[in-house]
C-alpha positions in Angstrom: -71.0 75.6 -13.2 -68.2 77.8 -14.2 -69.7 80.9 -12.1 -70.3 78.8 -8.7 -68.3 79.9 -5.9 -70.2 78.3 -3.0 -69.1 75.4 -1.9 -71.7 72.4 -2.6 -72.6 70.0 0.6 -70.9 66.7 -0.3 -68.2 64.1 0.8 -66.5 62.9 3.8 -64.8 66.3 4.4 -68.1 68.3 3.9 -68.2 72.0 6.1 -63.9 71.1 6.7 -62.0 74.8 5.1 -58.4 74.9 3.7 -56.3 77.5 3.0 -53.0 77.0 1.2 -50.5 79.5 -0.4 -48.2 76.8 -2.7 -47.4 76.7 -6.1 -46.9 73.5 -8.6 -47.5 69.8 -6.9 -46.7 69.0 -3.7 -48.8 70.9 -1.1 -51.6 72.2 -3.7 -52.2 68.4 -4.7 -52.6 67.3 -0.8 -55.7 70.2 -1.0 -56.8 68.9 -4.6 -58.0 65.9 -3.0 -59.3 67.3 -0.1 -61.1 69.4 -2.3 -62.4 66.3 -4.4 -63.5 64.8 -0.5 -65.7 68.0 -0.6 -63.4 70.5 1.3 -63.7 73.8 0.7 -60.5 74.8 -0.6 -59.1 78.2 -0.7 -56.3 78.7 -3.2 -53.9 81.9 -2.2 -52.4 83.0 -5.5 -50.1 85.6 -6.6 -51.5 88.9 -8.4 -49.2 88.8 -11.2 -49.2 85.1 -13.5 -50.3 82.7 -10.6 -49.7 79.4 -9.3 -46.8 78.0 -12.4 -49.1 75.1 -12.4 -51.2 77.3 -15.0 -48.3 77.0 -18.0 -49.4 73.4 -18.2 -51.7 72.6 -21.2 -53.9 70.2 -19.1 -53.1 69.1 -16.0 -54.2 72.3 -14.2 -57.4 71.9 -15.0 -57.2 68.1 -12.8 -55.1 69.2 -10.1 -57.2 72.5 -9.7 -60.1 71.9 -10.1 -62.7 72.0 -6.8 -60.9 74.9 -5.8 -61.8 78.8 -5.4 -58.8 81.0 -6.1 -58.1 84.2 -4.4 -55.3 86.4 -5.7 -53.0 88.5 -3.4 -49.9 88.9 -1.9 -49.8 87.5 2.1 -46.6 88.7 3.0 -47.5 93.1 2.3 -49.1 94.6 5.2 -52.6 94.1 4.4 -52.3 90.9 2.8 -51.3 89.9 6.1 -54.3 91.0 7.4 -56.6 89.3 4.8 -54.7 86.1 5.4 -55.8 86.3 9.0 -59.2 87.0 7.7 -59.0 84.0 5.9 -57.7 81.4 8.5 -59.8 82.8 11.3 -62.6 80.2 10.8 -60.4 77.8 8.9 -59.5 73.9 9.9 -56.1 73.7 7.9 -53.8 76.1 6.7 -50.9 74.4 4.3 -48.0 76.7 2.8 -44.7 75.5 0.8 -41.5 77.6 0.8 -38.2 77.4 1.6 -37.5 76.1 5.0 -38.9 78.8 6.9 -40.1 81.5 5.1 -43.5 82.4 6.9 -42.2 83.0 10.0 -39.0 84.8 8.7 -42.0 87.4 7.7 -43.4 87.5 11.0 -46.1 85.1 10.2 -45.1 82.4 12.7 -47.5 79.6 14.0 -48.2 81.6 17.1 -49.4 84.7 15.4 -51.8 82.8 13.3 -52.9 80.5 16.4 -53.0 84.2 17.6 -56.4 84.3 15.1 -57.3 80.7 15.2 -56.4 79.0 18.5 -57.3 75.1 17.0 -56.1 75.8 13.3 -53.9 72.9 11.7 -50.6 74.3 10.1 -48.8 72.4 7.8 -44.8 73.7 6.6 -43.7 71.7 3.6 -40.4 72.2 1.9 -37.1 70.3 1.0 -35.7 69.9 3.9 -37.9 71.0 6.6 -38.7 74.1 9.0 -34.7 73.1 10.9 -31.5 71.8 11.2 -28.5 73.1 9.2 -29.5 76.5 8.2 -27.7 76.2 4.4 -30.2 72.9 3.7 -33.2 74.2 5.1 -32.7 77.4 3.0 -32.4 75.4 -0.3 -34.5 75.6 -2.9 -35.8 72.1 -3.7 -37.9 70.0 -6.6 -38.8 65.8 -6.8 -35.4 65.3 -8.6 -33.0 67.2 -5.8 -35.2 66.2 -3.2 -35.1 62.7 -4.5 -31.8 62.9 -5.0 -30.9 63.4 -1.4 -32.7 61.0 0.0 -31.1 58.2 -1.5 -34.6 57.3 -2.8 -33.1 58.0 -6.4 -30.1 56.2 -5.8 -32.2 52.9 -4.9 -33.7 53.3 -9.1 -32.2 52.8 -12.2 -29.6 50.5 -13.6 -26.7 49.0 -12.2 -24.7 51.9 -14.1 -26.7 54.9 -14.0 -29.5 56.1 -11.3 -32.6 56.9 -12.3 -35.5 59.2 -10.9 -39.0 57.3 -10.6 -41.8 59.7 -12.5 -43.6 61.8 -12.6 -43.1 63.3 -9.6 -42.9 61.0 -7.0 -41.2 63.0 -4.3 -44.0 65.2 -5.1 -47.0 63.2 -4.9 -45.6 60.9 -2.0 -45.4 64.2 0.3 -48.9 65.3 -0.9 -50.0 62.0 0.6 -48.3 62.4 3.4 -49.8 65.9 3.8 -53.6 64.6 4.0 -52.7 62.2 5.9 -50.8 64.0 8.6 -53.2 67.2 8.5 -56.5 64.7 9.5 -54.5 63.0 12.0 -53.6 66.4 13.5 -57.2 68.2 13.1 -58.6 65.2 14.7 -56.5 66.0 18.0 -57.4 69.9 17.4 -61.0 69.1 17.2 -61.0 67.3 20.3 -59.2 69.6 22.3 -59.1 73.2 21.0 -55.7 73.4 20.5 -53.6 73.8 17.3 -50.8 71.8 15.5 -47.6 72.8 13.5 -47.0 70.0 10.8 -42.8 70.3 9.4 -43.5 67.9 6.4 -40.0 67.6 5.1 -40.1 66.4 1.5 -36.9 64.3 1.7 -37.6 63.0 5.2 -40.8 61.0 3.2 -39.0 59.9 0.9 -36.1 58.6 3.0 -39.3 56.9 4.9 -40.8 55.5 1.7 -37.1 54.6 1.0 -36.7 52.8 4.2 -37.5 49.0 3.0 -33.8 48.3 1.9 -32.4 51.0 3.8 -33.1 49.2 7.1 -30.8 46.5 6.0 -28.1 49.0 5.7 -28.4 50.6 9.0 -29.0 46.8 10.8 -26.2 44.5 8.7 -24.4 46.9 5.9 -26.4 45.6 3.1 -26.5 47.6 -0.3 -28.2 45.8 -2.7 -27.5 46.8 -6.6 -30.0 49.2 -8.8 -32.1 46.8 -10.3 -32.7 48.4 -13.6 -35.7 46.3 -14.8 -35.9 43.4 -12.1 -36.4 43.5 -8.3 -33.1 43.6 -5.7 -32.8 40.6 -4.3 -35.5 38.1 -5.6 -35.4 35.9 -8.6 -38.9 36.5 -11.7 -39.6 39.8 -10.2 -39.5 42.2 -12.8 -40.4 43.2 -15.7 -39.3 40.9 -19.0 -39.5 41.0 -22.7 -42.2 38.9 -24.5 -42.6 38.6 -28.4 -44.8 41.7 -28.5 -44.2 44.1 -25.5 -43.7 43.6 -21.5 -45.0 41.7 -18.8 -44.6 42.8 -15.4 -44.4 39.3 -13.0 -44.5 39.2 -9.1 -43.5 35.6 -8.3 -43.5 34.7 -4.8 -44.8 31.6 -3.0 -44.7 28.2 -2.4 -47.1 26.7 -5.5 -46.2 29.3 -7.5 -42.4 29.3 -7.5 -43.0 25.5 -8.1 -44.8 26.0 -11.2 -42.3 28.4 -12.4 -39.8 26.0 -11.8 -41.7 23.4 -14.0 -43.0 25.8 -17.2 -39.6 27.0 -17.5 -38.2 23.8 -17.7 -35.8 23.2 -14.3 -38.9 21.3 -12.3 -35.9 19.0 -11.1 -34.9 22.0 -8.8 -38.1 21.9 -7.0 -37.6 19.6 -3.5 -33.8 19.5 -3.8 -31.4 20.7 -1.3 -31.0 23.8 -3.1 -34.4 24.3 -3.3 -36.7 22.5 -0.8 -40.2 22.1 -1.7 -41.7 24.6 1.0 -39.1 27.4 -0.9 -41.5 30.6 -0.8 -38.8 33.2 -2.0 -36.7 32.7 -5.2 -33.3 34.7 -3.7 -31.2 36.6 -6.3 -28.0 35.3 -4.3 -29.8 31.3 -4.6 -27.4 28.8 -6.1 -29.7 28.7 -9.4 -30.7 32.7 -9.8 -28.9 33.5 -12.9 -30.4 30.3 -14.5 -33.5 30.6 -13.2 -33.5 34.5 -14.6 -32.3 33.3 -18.2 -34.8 30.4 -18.4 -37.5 32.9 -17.4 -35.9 35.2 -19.9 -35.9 32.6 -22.7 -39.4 31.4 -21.8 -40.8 35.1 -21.8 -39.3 35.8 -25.8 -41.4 32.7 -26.8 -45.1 34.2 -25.7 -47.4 36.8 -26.1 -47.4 39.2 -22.9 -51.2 38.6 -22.5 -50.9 34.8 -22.2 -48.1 35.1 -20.2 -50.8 37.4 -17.7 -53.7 34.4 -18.2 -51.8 31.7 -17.4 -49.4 33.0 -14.5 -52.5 34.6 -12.9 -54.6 31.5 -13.6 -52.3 29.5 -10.7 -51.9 32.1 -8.8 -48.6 34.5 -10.3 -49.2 37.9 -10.1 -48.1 39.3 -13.6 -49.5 41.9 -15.7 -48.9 42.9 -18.8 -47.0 46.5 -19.0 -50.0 48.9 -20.8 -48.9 52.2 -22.5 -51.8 54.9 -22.5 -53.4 53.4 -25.5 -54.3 50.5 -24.4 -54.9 51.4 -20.3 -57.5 54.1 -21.6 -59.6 51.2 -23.3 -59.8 48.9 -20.2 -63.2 47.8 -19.6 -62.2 47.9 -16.1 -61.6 51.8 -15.7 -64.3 52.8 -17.7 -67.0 50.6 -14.9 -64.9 51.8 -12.1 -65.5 55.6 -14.0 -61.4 56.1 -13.4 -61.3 58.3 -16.1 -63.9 61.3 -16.7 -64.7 63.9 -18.4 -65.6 67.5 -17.1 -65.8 71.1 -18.7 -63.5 74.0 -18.4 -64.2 77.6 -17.6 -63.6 78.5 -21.4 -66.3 75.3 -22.1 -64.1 73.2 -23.9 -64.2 69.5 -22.6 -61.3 67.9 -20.9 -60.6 64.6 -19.7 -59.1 63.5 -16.3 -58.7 60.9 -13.4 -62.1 60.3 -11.6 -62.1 60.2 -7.7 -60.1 58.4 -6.0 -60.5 56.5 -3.6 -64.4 55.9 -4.0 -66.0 56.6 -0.6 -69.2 54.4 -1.0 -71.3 56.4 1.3 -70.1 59.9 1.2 -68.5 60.2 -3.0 -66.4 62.8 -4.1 -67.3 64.4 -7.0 -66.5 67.1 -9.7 -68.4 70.8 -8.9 -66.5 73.3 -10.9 -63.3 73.4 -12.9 -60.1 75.1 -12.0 -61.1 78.9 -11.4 -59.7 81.5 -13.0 -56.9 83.8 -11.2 -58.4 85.7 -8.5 -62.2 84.6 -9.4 -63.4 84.1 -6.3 -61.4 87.0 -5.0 -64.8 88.8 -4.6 -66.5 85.8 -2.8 -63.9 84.5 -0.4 -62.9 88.2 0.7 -66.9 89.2 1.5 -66.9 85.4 3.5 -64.2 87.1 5.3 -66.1 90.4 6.1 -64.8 92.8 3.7 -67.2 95.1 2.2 -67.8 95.6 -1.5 -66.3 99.3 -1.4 -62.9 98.0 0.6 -62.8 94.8 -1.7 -62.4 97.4 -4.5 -60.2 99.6 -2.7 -57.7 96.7 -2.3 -58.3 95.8 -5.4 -57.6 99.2 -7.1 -54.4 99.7 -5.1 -53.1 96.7 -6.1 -53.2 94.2 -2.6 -55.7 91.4 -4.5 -56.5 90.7 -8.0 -60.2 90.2 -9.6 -61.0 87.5 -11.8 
């Protein structure tokens, strides 16, 4: 497995090609799982160390893996060149920099539609490809980019703000990446003709931020950080039983009635205050901070699993809170095959997410661990149509590195 370079026919996104040139999470993860979908994925790295994702003890090999990785330098004169070689026959091209560093090096969207009329280019950064010059021209990470937004802001207690991990900012834009590159190759497939994709990471999150935000820009609203409970409804949260946590979604009709009644303030229920078709428990009700301490007081007196049986059992959604420990020995995930095991290049075993989603007729599925830096340098460059003799002439001058 370890020396395969050709990519295997399988998936929903069998014969599809990406390039990307990215380093760490954002943009290489949106091509992970395209890779996982059965793209053929063709990782741009730099000749010296790599994509930073390789100081990681073991989530490279998860977030790399599927992938072929070519090592070289697209901004030099021939590297230029090779990276036209390389999107000439490709469907999406993804790169991550500051604002917009491709086409300050002449590599704009036209010269490379220049080489691939009906190619699918997607920019992500902080702050996107425009706009004021000294933002777009930031360096940016999850925190800052969360940060900005106002998508931190929304997290943490009511005296400090706290980021959401690991990486959310991150992973929320590599989302948004699949999604938006499909949409656009769709269109492009259809008609020929190309797209240019600005996937500006704070611009998602101010979009995945937008739930409460919308009642700031319609009526002023700014509800508190919740810390451990939700911002405006009453036994949503997550609350302390005699031996751990128990996360609990209340929200109905029956169910905030038999709340009511198991925490011992039933004589709310079909009162003025509370009618009996009340489907939302309001944190600004006339009863929220008793109905928070009764559900408080009732949560100290049970185990967190049979506060999960019995809420579920009439319809509350609650959950008990699972550290690693006890998540990895869920019968659940091990039928559903959501964690697996593959080997590395070195042959040592390492363990992982499975696929996700699970396409039913067309699966993803492991083929090859992350490569080694430049190891398919060889491959991907002969794809392209350079010969042996100039693959080691590039090589030997320094333009590519050989795994």
């Amino acid at each position: 497995m370890a020396q395969e370079s050709a990519v295997p026919a399988f998936g929903v996104l069998e014969g599809l090609k990406v390039v990307y040139s990215a380093v760490e999470i954002a943009a290489p993860s949106a091509a992970a799982l395209m890779a996982e979908w059965g793209a053929d994925v063709v990782w741009i790295e730099n000749t010296r160390t790599g994509d930073s994702m390789r100081d990681t003890a073991f989530v490279k090999e998860m977030e790399r893996r599927n992938q072929r990785s070519i090592a070289m330098n697209p901004f030099s004169d021939e590297g230029r060149e090779i990276l036209f070689s390389l999107v000439k026959d490709a469907d999406i091209f993804i790169e991550s920099s500051k604002g917009p560093t491709y086409a300050k090096r002449g590599i704009t969207d036209e010269v490379l539609w220049e080489h691939n009329p009906a190619l699918v280019i997607v920019h992500v950064s902080g702050f996107g490809q425009w706009g004021v010059e000294e933002r777009v021209n930031r360096a940016a990470y999850d925190l800052t980019v969360q940060a900005y937004s106002g998508y931190l802001n929304q997290n943490g207690t009511p005296e400090q703000p706290m980021a959401p991990a690991p990486y959310v900012g991150d992973y929320f834009t590599s989302l948004m990446v699949v999604g938006s590159a499909l949409a656009a190759l769709r269109k492009a497939q259809a008609t020929g003709v190309g797209e240019s994709i600005d996937v500006a990471m704070y611009e998602v999150m101010l979009r995945i931020g937008g739930y409460y935000m919308m009642d700031y820009l319609n009526a002023g609203t700014v509800y508190p950080r919740p810390g451990a409970r939700h911002q405006n409804l009453c036994a949503i949260g997550e609350y302390r039983t005699r031996d751990g946590f128990v996360a609990i979604c209340c929200y109905g009709v029956k169910q905030n009635k038999y709340l009511l009644e198991r925490i011992g303030l039933g004589h709310l229920w079909g009162t003025a205050e509370y009618p009996d078709d009340t489907s939302a428990l309001w944190l600004d009700g006339p009863q929220a901070a008793l109905i928070e301490a009764r559900l408080d007081e009732f949560c100290l007196t049970q185990d967190a699993l049979d506060v999960e049986k019995e809420f579920c059992a009439v319809g509350i959604a609650a959950n008990v809170v699972l550290d690693f420990d006890a998540l990895t020995a869920e019968e659940h995930l091990a039928q559903r095959e959501a964690v697996v095991e593959w080997t590395t290049q070195a042959g040592q075993p390492v363990k992982g997410i499975g696929i996700v989603p699970k396409f039913a007729r067309n699966p993803g599925r492991i083929w090859r661990p992350m490569p080694d830096l430049g190891m398919d340098t060889d491959a991907i460059l002969a794809e392209a149509g350079y010969t042996p003799e100039q693959v080691a002439d590039l090589a030997g001058r320094g333009v590519v590195r050989r795994g």
